[in-house]
C-alpha positions in Angstrom: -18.7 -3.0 -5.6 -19.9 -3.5 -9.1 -18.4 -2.2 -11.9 -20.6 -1.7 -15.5 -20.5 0.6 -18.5 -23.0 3.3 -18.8 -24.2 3.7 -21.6 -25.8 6.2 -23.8 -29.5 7.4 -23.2 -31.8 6.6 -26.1 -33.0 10.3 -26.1 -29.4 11.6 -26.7 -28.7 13.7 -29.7 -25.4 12.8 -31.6 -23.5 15.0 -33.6 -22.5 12.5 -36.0 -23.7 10.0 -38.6 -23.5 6.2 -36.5 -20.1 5.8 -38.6 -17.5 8.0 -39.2 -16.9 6.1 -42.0 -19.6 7.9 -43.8 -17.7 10.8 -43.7 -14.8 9.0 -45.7 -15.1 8.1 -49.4 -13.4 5.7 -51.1 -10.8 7.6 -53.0 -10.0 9.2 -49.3 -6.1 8.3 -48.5 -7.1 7.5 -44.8 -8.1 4.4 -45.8 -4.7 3.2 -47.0 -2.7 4.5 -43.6 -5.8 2.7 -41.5 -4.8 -0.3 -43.6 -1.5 0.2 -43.1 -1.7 0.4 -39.0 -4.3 -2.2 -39.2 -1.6 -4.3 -40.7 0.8 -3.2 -37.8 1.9 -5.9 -34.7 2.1 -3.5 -32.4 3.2 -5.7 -29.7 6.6 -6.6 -31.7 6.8 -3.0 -31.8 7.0 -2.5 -27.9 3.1 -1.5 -27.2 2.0 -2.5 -23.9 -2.0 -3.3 -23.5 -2.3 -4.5 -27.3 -4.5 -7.7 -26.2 -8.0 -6.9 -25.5 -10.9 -9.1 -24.2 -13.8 -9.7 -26.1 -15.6 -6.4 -25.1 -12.9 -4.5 -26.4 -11.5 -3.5 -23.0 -7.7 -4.0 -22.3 -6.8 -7.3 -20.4 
């Protein structure tokens, strides 16, 4: 059986700007808690599936 991932049809429609960090300015506090988490090791901190492989998918 082979396995892929679909992906999306070049006639689809998107609701959104490519980014959703259009949509976040630079005064925005969002950007300090993502820095924040970013800065997190969540596997000290008990998370299972932390690791990915290089296409982002969980090992």
């Amino acid at each position: 059986m082979s396995h892929h991932i679909k992906g999306q049809s070049r006639t689809q429609a998107t609701l959104f700007p490519e980014a959703l960090d259009d949509f976040v300015t630079e005064e925005n506090p969002v950007l300090v808690i993502d820095t924040f988490v970013d800065s997190l090791d969540l596997a000290s901190l008990g998370f299972e599936k932390v690791e990915t492989k290089a296409t982002g998918r969980p090992c």
